[in-house]
mmCIF file of the N, C-alpha and C atoms, coordinates in Angstrom:
data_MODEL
# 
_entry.id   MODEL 
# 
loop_
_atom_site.group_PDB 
_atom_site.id 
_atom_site.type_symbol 
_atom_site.label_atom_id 
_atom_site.label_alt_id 
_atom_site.label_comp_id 
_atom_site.label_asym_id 
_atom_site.label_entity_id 
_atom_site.label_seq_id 
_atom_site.pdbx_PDB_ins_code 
_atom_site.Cartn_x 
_atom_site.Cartn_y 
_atom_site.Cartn_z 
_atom_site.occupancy 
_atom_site.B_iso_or_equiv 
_atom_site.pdbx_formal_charge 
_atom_site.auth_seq_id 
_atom_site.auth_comp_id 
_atom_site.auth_asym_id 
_atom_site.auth_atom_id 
_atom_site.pdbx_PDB_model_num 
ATOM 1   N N  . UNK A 1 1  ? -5.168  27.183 -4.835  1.00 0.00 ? 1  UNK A N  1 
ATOM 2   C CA . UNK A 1 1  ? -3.949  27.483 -5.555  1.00 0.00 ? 1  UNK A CA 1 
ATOM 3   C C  . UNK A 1 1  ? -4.230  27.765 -7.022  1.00 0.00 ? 1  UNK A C  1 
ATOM 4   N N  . UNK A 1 2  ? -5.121  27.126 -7.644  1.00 0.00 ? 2  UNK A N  1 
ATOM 5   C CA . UNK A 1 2  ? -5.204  27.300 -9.012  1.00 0.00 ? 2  UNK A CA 1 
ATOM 6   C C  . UNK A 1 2  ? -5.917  28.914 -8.981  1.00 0.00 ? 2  UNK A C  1 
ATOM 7   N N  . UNK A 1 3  ? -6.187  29.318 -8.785  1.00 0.00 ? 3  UNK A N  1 
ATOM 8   C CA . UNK A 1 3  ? -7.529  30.827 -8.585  1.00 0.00 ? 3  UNK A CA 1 
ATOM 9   C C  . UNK A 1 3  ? -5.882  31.690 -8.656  1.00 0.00 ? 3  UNK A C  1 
ATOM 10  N N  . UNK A 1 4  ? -5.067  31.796 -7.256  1.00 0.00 ? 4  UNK A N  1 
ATOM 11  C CA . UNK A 1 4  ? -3.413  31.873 -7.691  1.00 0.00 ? 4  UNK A CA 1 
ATOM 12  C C  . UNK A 1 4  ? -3.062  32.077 -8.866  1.00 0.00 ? 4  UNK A C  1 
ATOM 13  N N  . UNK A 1 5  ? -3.024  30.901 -9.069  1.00 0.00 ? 5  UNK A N  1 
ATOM 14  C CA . UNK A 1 5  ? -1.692  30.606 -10.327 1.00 0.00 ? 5  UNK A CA 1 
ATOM 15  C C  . UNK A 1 5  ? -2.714  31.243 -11.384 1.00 0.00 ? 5  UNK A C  1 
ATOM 16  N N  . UNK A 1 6  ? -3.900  31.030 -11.786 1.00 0.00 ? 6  UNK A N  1 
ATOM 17  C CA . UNK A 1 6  ? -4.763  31.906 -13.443 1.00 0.00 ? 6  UNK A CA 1 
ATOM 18  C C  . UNK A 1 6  ? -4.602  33.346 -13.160 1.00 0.00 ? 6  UNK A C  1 
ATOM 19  N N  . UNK A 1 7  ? -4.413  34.077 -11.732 1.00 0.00 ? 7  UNK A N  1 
ATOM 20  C CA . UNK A 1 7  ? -4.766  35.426 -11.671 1.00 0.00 ? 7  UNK A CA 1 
ATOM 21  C C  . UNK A 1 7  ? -2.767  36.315 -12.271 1.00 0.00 ? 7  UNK A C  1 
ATOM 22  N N  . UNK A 1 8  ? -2.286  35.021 -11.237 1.00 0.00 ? 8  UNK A N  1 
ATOM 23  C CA . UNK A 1 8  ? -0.578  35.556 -11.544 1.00 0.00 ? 8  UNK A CA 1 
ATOM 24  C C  . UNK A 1 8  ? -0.064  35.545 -13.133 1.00 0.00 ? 8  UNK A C  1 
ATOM 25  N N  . UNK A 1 9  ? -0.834  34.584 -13.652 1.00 0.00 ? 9  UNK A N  1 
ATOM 26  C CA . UNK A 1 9  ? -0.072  34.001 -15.256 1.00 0.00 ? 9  UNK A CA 1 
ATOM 27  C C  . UNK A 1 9  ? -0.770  35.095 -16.120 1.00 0.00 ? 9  UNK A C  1 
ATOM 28  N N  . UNK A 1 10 ? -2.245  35.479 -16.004 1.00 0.00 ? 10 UNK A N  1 
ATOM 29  C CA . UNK A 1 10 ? -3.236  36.786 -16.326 1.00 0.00 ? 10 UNK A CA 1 
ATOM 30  C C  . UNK A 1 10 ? -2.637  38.432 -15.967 1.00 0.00 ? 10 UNK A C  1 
ATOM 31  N N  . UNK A 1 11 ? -2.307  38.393 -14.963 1.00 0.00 ? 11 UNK A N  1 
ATOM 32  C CA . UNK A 1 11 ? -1.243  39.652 -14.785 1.00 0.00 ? 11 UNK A CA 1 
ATOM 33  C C  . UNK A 1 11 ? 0.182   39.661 -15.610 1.00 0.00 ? 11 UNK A C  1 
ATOM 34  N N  . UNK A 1 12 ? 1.007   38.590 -15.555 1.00 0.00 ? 12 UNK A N  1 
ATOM 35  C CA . UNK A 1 12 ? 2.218   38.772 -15.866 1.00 0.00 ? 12 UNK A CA 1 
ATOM 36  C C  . UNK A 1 12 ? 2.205   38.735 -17.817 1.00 0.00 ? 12 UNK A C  1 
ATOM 37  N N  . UNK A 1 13 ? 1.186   38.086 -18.299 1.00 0.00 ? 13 UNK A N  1 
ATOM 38  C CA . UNK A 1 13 ? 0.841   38.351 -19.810 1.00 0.00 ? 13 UNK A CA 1 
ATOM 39  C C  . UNK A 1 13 ? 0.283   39.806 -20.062 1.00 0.00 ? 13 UNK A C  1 
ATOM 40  N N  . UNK A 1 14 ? -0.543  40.211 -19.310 1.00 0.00 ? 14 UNK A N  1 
ATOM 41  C CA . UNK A 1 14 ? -1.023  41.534 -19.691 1.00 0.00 ? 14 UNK A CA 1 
ATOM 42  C C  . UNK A 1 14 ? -0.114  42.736 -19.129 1.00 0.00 ? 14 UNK A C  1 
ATOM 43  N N  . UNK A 1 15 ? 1.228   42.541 -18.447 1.00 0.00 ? 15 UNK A N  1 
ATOM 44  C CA . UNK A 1 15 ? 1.751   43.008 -18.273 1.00 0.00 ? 15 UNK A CA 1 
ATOM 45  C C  . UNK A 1 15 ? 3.358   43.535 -19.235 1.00 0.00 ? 15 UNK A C  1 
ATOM 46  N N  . UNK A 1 16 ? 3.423   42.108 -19.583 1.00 0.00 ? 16 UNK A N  1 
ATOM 47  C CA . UNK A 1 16 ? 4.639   41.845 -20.844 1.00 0.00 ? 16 UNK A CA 1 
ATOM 48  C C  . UNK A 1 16 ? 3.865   42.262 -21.910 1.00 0.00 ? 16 UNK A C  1 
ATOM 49  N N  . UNK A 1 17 ? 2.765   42.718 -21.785 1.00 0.00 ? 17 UNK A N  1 
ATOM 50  C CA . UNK A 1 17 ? 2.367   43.138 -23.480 1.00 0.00 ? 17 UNK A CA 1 
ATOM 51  C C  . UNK A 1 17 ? 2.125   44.806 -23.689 1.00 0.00 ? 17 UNK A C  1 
ATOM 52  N N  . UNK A 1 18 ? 2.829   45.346 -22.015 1.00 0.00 ? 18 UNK A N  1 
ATOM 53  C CA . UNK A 1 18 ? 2.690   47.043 -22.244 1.00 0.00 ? 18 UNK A CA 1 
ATOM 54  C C  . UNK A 1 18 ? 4.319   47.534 -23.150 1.00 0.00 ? 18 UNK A C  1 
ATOM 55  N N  . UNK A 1 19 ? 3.925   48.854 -23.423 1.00 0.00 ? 19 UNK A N  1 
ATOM 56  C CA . UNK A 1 19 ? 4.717   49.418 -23.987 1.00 0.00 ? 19 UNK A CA 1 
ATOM 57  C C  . UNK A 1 19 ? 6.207   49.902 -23.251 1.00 0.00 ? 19 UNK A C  1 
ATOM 58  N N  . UNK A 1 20 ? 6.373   49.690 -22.019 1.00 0.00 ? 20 UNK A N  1 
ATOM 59  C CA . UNK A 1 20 ? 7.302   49.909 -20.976 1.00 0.00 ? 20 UNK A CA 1 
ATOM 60  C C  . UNK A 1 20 ? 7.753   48.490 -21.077 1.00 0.00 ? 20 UNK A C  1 
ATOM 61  N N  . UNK A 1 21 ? 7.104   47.453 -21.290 1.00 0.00 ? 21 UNK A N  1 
ATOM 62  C CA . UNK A 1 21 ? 8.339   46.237 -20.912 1.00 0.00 ? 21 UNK A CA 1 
ATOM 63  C C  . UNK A 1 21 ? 8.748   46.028 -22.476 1.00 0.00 ? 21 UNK A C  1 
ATOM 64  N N  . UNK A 1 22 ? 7.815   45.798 -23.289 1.00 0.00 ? 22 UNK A N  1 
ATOM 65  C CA . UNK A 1 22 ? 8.546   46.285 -24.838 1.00 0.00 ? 22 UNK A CA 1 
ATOM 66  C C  . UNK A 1 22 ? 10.008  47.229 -25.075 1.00 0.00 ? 22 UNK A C  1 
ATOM 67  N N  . UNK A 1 23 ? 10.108  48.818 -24.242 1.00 0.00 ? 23 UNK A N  1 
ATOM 68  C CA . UNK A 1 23 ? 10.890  49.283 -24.657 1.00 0.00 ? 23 UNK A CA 1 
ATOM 69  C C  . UNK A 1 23 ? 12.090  49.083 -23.485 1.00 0.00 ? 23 UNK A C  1 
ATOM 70  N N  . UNK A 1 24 ? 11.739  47.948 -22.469 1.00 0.00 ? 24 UNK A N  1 
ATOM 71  C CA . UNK A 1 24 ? 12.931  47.739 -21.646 1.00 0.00 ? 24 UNK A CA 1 
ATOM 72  C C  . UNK A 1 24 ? 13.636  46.671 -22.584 1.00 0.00 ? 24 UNK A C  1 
ATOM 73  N N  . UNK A 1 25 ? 12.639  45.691 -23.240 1.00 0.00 ? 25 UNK A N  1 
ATOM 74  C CA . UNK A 1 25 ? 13.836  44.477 -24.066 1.00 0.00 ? 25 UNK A CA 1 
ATOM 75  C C  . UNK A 1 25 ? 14.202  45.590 -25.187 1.00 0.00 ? 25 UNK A C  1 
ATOM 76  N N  . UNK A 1 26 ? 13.594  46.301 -25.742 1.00 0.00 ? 26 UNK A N  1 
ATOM 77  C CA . UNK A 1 26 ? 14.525  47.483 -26.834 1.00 0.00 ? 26 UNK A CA 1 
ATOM 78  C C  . UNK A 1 26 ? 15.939  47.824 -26.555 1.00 0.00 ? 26 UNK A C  1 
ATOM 79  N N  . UNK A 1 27 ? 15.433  48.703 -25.705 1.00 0.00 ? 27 UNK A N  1 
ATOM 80  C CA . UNK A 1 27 ? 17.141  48.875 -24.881 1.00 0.00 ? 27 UNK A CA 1 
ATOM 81  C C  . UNK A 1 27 ? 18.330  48.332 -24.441 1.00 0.00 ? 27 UNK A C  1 
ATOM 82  N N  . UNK A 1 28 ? 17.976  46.781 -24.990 1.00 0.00 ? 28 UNK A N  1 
ATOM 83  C CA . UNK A 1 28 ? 19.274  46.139 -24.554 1.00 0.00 ? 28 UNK A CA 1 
ATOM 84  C C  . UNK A 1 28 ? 19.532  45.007 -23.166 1.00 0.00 ? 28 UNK A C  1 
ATOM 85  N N  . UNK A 1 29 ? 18.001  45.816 -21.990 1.00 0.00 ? 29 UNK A N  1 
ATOM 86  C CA . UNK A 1 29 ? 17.758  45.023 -20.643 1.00 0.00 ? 29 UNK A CA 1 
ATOM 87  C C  . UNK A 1 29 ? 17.578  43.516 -21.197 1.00 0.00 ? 29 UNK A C  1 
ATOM 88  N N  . UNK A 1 30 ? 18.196  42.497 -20.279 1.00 0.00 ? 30 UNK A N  1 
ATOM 89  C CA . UNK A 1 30 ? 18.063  40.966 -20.387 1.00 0.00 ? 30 UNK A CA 1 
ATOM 90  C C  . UNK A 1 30 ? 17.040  40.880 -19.658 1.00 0.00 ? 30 UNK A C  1 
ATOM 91  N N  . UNK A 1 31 ? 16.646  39.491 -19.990 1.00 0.00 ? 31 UNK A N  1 
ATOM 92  C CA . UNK A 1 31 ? 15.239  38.836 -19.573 1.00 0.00 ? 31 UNK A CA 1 
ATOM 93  C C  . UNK A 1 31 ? 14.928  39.355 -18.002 1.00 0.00 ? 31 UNK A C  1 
ATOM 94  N N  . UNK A 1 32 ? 16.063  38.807 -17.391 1.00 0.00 ? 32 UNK A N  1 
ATOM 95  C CA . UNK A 1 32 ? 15.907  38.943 -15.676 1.00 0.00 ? 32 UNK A CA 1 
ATOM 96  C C  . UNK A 1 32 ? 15.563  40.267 -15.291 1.00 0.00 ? 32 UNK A C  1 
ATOM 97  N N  . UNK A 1 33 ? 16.432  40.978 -15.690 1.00 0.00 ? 33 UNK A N  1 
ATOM 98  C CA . UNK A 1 33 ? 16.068  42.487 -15.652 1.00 0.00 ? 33 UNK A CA 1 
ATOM 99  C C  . UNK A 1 33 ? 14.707  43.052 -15.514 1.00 0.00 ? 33 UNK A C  1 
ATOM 100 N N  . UNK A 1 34 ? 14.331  42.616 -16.535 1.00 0.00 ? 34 UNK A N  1 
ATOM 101 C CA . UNK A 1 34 ? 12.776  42.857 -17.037 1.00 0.00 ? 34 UNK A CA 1 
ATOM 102 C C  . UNK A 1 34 ? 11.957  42.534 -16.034 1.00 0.00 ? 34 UNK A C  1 
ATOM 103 N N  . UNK A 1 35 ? 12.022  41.446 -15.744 1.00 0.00 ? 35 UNK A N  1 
ATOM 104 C CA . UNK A 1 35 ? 11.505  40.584 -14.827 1.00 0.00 ? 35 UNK A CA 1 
ATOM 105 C C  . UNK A 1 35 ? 11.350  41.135 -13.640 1.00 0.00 ? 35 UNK A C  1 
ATOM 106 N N  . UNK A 1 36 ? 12.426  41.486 -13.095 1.00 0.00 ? 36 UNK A N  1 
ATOM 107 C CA . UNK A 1 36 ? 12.611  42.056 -11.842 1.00 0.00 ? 36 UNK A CA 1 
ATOM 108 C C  . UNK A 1 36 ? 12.444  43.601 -11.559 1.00 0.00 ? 36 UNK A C  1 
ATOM 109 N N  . UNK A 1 37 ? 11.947  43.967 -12.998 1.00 0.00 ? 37 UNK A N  1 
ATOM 110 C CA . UNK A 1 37 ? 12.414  45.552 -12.426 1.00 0.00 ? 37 UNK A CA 1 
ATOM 111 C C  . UNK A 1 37 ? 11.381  46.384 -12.870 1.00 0.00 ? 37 UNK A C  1 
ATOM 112 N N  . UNK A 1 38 ? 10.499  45.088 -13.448 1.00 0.00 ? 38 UNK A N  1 
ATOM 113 C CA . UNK A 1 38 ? 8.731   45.608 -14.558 1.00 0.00 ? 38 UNK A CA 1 
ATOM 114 C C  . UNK A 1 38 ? 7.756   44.787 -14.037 1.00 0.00 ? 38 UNK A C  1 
ATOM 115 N N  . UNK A 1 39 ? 7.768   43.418 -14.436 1.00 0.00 ? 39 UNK A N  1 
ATOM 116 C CA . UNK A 1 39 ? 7.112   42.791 -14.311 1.00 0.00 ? 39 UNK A CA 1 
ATOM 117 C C  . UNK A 1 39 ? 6.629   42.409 -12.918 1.00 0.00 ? 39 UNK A C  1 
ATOM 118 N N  . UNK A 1 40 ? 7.216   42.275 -12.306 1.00 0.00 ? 40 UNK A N  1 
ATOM 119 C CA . UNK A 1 40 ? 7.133   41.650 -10.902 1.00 0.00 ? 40 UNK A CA 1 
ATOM 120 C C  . UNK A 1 40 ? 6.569   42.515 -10.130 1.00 0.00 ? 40 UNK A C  1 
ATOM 121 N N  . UNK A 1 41 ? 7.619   43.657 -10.435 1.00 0.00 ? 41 UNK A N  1 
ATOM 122 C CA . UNK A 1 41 ? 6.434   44.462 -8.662  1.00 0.00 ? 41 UNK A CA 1 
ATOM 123 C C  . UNK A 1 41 ? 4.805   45.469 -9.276  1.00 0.00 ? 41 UNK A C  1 
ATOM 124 N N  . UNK A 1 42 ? 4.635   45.003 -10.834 1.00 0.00 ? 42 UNK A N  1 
ATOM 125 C CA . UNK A 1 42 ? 3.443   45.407 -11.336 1.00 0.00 ? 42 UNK A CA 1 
ATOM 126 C C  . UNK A 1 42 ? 2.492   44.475 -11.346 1.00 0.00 ? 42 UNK A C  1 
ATOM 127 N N  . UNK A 1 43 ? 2.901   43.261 -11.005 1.00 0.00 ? 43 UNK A N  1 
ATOM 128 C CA . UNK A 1 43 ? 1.855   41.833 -10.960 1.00 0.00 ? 43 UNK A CA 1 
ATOM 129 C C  . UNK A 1 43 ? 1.820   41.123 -9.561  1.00 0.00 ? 43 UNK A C  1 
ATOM 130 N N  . UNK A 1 44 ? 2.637   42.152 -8.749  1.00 0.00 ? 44 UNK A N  1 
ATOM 131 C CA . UNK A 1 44 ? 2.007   41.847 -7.200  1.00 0.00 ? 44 UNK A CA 1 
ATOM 132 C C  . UNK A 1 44 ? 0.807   42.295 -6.315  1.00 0.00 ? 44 UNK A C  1 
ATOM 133 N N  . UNK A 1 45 ? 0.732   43.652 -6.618  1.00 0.00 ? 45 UNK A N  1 
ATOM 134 C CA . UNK A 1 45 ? -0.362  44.340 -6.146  1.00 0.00 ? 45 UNK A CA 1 
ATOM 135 C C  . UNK A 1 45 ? -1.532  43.495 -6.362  1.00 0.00 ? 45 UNK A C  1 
ATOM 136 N N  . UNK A 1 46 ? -1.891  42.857 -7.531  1.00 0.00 ? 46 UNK A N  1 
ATOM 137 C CA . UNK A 1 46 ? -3.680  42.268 -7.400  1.00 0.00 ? 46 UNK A CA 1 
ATOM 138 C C  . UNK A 1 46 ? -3.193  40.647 -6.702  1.00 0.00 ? 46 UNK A C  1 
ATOM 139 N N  . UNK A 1 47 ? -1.792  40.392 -6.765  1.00 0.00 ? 47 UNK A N  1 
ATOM 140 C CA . UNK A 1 47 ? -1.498  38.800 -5.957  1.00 0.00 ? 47 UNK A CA 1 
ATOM 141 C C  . UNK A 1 47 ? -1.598  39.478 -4.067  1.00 0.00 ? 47 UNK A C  1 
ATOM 142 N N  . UNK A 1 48 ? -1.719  40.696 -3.982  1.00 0.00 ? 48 UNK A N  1 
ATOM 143 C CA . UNK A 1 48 ? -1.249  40.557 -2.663  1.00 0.00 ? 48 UNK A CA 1 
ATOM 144 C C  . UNK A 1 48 ? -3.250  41.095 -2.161  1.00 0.00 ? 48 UNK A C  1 
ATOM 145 N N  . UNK A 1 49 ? -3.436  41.425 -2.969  1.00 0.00 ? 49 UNK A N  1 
ATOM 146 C CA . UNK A 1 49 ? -4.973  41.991 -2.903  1.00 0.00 ? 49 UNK A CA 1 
ATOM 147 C C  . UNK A 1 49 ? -6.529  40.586 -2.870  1.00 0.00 ? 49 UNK A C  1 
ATOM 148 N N  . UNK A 1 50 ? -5.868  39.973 -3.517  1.00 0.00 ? 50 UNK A N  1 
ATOM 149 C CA . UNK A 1 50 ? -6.317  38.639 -3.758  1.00 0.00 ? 50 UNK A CA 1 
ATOM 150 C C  . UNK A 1 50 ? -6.577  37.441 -2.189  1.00 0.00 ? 50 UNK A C  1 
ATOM 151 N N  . UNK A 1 51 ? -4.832  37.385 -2.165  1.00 0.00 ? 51 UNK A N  1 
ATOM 152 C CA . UNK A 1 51 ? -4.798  36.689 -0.936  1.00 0.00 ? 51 UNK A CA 1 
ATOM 153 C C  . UNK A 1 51 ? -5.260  37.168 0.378   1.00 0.00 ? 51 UNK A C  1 
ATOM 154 N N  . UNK A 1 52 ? -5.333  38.591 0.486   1.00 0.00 ? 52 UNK A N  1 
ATOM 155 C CA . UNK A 1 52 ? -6.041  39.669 1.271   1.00 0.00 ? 52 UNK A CA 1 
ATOM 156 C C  . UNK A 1 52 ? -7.383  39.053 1.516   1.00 0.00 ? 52 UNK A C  1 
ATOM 157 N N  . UNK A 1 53 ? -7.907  39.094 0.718   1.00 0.00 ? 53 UNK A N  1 
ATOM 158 C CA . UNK A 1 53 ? -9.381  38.582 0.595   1.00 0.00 ? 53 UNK A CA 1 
ATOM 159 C C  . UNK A 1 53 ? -9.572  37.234 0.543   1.00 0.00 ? 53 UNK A C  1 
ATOM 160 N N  . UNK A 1 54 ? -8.598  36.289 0.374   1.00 0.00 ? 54 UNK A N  1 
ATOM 161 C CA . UNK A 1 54 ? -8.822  34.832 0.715   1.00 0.00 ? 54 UNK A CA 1 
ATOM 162 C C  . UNK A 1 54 ? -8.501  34.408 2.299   1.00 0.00 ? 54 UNK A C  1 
ATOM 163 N N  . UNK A 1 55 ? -7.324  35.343 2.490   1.00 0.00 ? 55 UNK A N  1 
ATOM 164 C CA . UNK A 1 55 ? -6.910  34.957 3.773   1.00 0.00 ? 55 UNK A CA 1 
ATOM 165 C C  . UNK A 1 55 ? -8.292  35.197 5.213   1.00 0.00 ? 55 UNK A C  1 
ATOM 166 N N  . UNK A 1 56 ? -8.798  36.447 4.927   1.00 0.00 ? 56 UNK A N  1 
ATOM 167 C CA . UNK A 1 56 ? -9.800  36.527 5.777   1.00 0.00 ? 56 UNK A CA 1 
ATOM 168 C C  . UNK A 1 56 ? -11.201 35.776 5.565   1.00 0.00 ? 56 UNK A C  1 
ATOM 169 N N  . UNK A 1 57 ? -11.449 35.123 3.994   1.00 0.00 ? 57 UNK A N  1 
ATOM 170 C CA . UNK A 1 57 ? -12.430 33.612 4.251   1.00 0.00 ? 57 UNK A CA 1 
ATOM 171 C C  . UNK A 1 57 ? -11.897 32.899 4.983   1.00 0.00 ? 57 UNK A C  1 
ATOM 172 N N  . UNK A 1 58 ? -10.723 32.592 4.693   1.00 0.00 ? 58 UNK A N  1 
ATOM 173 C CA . UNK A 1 58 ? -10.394 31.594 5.175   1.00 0.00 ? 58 UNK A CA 1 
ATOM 174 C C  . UNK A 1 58 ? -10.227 31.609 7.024   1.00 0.00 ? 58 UNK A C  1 
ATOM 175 N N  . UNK A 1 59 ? -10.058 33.043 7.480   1.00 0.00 ? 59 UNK A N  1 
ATOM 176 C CA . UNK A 1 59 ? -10.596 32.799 9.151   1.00 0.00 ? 59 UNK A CA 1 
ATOM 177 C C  . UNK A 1 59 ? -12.144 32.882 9.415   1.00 0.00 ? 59 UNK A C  1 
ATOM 178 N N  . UNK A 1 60 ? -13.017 32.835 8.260   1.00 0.00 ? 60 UNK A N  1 
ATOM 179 C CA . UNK A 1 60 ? -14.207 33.078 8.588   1.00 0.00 ? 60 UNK A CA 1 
ATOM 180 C C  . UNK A 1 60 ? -14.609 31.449 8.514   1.00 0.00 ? 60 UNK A C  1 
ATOM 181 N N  . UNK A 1 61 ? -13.904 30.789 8.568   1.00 0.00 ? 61 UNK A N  1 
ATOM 182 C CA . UNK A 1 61 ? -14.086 29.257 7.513   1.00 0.00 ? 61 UNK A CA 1 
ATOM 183 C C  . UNK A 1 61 ? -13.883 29.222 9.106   1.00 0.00 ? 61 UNK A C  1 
ATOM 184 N N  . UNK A 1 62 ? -12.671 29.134 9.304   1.00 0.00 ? 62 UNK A N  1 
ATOM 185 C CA . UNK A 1 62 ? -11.997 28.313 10.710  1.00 0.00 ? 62 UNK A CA 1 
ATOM 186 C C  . UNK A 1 62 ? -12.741 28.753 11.448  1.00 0.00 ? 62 UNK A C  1 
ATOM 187 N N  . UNK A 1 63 ? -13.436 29.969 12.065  1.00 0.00 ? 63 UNK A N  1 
ATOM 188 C CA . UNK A 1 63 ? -14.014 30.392 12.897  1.00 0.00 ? 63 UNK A CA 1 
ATOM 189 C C  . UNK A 1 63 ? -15.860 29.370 13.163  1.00 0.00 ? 63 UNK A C  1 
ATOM 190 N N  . UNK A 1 64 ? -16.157 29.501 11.391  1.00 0.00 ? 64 UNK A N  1 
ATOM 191 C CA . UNK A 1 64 ? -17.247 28.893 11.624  1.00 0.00 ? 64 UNK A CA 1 
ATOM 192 C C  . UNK A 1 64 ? -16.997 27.781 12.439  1.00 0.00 ? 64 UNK A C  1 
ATOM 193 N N  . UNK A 1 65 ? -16.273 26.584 11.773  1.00 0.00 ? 65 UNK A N  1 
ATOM 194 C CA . UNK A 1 65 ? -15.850 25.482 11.968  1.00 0.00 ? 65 UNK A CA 1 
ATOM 195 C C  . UNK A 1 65 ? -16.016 25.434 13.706  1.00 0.00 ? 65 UNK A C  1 
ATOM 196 N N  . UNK A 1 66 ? -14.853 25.782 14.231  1.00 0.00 ? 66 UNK A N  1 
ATOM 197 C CA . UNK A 1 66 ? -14.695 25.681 15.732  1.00 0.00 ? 66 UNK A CA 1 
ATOM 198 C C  . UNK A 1 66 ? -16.176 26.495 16.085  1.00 0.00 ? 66 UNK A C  1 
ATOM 199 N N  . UNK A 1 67 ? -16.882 27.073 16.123  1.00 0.00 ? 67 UNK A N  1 
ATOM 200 C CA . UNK A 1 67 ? -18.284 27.640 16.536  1.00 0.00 ? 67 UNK A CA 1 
ATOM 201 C C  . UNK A 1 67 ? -19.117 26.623 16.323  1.00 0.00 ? 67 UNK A C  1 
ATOM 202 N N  . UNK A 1 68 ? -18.817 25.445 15.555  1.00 0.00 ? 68 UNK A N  1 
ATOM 203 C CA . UNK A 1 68 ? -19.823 24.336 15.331  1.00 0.00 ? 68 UNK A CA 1 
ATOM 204 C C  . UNK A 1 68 ? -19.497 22.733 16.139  1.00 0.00 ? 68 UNK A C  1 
ATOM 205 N N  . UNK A 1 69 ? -18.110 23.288 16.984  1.00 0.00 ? 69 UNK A N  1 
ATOM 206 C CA . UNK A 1 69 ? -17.431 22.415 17.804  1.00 0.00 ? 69 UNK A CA 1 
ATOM 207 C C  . UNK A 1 69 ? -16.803 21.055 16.935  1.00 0.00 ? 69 UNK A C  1 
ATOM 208 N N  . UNK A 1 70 ? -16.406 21.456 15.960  1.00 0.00 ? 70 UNK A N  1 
ATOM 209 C CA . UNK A 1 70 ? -15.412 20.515 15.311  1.00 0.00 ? 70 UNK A CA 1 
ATOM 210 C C  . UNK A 1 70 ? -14.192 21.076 15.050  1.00 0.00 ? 70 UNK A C  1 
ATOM 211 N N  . UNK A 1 71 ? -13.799 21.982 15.918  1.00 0.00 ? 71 UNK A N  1 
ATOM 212 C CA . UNK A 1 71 ? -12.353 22.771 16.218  1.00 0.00 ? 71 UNK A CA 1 
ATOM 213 C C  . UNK A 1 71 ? -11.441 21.822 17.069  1.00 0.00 ? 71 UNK A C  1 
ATOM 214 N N  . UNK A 1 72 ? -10.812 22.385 17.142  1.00 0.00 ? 72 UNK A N  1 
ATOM 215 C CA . UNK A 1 72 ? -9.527  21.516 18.099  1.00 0.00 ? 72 UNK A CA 1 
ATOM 216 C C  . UNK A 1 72 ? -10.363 21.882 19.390  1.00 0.00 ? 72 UNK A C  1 
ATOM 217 N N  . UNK A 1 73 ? -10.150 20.737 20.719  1.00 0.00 ? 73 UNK A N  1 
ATOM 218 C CA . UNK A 1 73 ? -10.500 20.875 21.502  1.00 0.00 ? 73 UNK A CA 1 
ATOM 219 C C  . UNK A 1 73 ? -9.738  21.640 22.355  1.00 0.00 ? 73 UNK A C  1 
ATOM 220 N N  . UNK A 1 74 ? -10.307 22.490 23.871  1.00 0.00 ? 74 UNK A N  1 
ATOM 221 C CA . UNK A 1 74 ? -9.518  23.559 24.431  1.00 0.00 ? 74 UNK A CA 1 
ATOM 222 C C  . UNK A 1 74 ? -8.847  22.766 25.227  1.00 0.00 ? 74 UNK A C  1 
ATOM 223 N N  . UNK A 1 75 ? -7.689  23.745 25.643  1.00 0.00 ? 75 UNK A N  1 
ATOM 224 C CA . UNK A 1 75 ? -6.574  23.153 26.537  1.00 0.00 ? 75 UNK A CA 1 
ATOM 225 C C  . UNK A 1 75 ? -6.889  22.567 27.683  1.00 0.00 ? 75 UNK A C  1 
ATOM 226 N N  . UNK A 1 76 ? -6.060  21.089 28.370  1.00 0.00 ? 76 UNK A N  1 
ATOM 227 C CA . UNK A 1 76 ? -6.665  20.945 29.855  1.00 0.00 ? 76 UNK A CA 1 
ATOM 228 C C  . UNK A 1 76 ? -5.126  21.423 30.557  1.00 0.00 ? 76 UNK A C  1 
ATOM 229 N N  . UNK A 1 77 ? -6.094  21.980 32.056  1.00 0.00 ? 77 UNK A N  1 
ATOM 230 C CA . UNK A 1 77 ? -4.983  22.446 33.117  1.00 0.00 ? 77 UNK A CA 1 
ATOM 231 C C  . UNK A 1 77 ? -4.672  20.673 33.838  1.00 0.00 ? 77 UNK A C  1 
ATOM 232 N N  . UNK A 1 78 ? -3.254  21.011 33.675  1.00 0.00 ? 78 UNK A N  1 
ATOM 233 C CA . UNK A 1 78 ? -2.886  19.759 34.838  1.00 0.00 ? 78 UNK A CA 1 
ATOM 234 C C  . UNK A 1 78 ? -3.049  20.031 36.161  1.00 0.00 ? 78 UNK A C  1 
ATOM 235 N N  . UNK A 1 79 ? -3.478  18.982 36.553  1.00 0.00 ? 79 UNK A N  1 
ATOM 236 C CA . UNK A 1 79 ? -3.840  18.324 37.766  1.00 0.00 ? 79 UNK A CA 1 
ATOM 237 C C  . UNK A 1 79 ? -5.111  18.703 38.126  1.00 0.00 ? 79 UNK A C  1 
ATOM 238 N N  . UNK A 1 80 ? -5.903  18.994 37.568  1.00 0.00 ? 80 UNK A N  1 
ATOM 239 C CA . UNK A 1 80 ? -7.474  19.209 37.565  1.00 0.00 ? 80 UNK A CA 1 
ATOM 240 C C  . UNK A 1 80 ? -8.520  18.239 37.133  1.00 0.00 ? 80 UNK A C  1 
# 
């Protein structure tokens, strides 16, 4: 979670410091606005790129794991 939270707080600062979210608070747009209509869907792309690449360690993790037989054990058929 922390790798998360430094990459999101690193996007959304270097993002509030372009010249497009500058001239959206110019214009009069409120905070939320901004937020929602600049910031956000420009500081998702490397959050969704990120977890992309964690999510598939993380089946390479589980995979090892159960390949080393400390996985959940497999199902039993009843009455066998």
């Amino acid at each position: 979670m922390a790798g998360f939270t430094r990459m999101i707080r690193t996007e959304v600062v270097r993002v509030r410091a372009t010249e497009y979210v500058e001239a959206a608070f110019g214009i009069g747009s409120t905070f939320w606005q901004v937020v929602w209509r600049h910031i956000v869907p420009n500081s998702l792309a490397p959050a969704l790129s990120l977890a992309t690449l964690r999510l598939g360690t993380a089946i390479l993790a589980i995979s090892t794991i159960c390949f080393l037989g400390y996985g959940p054990s497999p199902p039993r058929r009843n009455g066998a």
